[in-house]
C-alpha positions in Angstrom: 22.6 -6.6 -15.3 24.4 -8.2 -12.6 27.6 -6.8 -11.1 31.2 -8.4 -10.0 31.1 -10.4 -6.6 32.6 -8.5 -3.9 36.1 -9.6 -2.4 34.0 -10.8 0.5 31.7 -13.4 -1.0 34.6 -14.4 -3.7 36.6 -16.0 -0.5 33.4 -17.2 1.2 32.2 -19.1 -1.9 35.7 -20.1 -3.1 36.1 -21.8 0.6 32.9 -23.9 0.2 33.6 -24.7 -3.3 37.6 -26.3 -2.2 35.9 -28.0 0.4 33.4 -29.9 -1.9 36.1 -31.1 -4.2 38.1 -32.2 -1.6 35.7 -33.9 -0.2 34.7 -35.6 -3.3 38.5 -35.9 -4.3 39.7 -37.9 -1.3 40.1 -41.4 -1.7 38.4 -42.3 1.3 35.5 -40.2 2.2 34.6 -39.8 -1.2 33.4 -43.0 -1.9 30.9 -43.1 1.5 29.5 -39.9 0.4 25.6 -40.8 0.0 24.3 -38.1 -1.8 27.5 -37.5 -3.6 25.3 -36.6 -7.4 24.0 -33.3 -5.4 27.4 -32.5 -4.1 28.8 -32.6 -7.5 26.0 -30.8 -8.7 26.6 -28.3 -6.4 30.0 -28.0 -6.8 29.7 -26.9 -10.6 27.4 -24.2 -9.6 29.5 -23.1 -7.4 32.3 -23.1 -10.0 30.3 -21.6 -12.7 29.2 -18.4 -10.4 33.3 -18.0 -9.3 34.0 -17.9 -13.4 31.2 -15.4 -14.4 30.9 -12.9 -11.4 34.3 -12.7 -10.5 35.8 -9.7 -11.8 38.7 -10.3 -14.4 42.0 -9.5 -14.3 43.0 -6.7 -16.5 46.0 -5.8 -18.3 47.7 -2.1 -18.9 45.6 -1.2 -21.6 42.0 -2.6 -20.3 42.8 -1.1 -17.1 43.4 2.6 -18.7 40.1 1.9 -21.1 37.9 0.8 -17.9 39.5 3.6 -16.1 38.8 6.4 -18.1 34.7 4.9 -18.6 35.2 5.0 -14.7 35.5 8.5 -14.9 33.0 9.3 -17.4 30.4 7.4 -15.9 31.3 8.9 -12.3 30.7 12.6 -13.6 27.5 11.5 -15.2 25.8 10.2 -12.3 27.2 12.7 -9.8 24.8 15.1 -12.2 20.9 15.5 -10.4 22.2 13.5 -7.5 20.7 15.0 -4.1 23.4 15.9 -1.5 23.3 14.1 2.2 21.4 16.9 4.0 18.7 16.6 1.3 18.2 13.3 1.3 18.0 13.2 5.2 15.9 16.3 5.2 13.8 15.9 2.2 13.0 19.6 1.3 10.3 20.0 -1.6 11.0 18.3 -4.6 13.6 16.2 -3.5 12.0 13.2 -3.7 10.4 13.7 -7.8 14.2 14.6 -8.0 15.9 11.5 -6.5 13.4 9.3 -8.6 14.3 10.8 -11.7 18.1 10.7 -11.1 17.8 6.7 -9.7 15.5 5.7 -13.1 18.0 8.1 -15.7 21.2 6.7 -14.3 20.2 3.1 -12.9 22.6 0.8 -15.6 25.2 3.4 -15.7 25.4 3.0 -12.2 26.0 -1.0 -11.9 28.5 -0.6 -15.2 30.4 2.0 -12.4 30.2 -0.5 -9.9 31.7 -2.9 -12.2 34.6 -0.8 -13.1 35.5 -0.1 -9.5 35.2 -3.7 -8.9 37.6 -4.8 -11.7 39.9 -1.8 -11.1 40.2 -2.6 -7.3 39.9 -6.6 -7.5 41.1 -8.1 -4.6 40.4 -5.1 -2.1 38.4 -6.0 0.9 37.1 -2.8 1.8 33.1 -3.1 1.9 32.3 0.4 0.2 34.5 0.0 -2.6 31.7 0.4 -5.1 29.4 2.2 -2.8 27.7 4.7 -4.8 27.1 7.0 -2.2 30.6 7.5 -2.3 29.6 9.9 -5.2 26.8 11.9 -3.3 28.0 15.6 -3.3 27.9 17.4 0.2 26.8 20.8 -1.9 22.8 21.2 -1.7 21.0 22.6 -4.7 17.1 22.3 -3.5 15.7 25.1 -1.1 16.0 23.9 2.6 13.5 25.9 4.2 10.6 24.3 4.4 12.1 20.5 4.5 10.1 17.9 6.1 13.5 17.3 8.5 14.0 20.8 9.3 16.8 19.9 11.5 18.5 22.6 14.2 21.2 25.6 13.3 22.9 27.0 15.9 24.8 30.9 15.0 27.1 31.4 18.0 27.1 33.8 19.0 23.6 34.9 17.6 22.9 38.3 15.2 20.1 38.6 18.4 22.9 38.4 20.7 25.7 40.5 18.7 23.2 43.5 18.2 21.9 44.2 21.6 25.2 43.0 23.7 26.1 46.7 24.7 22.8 47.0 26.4 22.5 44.1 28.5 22.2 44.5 32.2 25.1 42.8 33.6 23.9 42.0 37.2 24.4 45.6 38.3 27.8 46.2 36.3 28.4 47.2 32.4 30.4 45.2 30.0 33.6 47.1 30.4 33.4 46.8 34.2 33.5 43.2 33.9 36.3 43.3 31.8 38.3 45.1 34.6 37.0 42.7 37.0 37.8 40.0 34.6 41.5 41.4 33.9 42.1 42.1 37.5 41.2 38.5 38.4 44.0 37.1 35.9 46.4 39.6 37.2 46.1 37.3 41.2 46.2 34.4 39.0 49.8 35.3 37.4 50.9 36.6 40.4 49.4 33.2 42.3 50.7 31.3 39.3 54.7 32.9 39.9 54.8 32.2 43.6 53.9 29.0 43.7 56.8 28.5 40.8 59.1 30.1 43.3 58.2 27.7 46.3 58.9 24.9 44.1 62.7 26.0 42.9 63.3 27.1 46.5 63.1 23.0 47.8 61.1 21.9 50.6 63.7 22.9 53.2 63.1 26.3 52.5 59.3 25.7 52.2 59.8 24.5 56.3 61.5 27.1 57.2 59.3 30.0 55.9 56.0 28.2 57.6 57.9 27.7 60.8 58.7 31.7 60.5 55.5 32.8 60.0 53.8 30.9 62.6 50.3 29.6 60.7 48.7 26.6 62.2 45.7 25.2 61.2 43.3 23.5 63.9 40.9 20.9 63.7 39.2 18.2 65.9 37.5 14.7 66.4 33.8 14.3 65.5 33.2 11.9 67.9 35.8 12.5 70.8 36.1 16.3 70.7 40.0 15.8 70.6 41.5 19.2 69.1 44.7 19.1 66.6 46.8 21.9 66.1 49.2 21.1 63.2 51.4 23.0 60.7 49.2 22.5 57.3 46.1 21.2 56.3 47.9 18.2 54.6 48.9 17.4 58.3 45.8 18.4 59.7 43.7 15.6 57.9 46.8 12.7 58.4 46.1 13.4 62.3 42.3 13.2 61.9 43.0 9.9 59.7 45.4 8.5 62.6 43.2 9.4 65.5 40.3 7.8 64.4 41.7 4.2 64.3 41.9 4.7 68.3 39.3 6.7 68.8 37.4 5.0 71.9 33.7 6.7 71.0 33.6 6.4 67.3 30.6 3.8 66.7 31.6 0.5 65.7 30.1 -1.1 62.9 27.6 -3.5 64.3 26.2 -0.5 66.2 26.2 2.1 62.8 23.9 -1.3 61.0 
């Protein structure tokens, strides 16, 4: 049994076969065509597989009857089939399982494919009438000693959960971290409000309260020794940046290669 042609290869062979008959329709290039038996030839196969592998179309009550087969034939295949993990992992007795289900269910799995195909004719999506589109996600087979025994991770582990109130924490125990820990977000906050004050009190005011408290930050050229002594480190490394496009010892680049 052979099923429906997918939307796909309808429009591919539906192209090739309009271009043969116009070719062999046109007044002009028709008649220089030499091998213009084959082309014909070819042309009726072409027409022939359109007409018997394209999927009909269906009116209200064939679509409800194909529909509900649909169904019925969807439940009965979904029945033995192996999940994804176990056909990736292959525990015992998956694979006497998967040939079993494959040589029970073979025909009524191209008849499903031909209902999807008629009940979705004209849709281009590739899976349409994928069958693993059916394959449950639930396993039934033992997984333990699979042939892919593939990786679990329990975060955090039962290992870790059990003996957590007795690791040594670097010379500190679990609760004193969590002071530490607490204490740390507490300067964070506090960082976090005074920095949203500076903001709403404008940069004039910003000037003003640096200029009052007198901080300077000093610095100097790595090649000339020249010392800066600005108001912030913003400043600091604009003077550096400024300097050095004068600076007299900084090495040139034909003496750096």
């Amino acid at each position: 049994m052979e099923t429906y042609l997918r939307h796909r290869d309808v429009q591919r062979l539906t192209e090739e076969r309009d271009h043969l008959r116009s070719m062999l329709m046109d007044p002009m290039k028709g008649v220089r065509i030499d091998d213009r038996p084959e082309m014909e030839k070819k042309e009726k196969a072409l027409s022939r597989q359109i007409d018997e592998k394209v999927a009909p179309d269906l009116n209200p009550e064939q679509r409800d009857k194909i529909a509900k087969l649909e169904k019925e034939l969807r439940e009965k295949i979904s029945v033995g089939m192996l999940s994804f993990e176990e056909m990736r992992k292959c525990p015992p007795g998956a694979i006497g399982q998967h040939m079993r289900w494959e040589r029970e269910n073979k025909n009524d799995i191209l008849v499903w494919k031909n209902c999807i195909l008629a009940l979705n004719k004209g849709n281009d999506d590739p899976d349409i009438a994928n069958v693993e589109r059916l394959r449950p996600r639930t396993n039934t087979l033992n997984m333990d000693n699979a042939l892919v025994p593939g990786t679990h991770y329990d975060i955090p582990s039962p290992q870790f959960t059990e003996n957590y109130d007795k690791i040594h924490w670097k010379g500190k125990t679990p609760e004193e971290y969590d002071k530490v820990i607490a204490s740390l977000q507490e300067d964070i906050d506090e960082m976090k409000k005074a920095l949203a004050e500076r903001k709403g009190n404008g940069s004039g005011t910003k000037r003003a309260r640096v200029a009052s408290t007198g901080e300077t930050f000093s610095g100097s050229c790595e090649y000339c020794d020249k010392e800066f002594t600005v108001s912030s480190p913003q400043r600091l490394n604009q003077a550096k940046i400024g300097h050095l496009r004068f600076c007299k010892k900084k090495p040139s680049i034909e003496s750096e290669d």
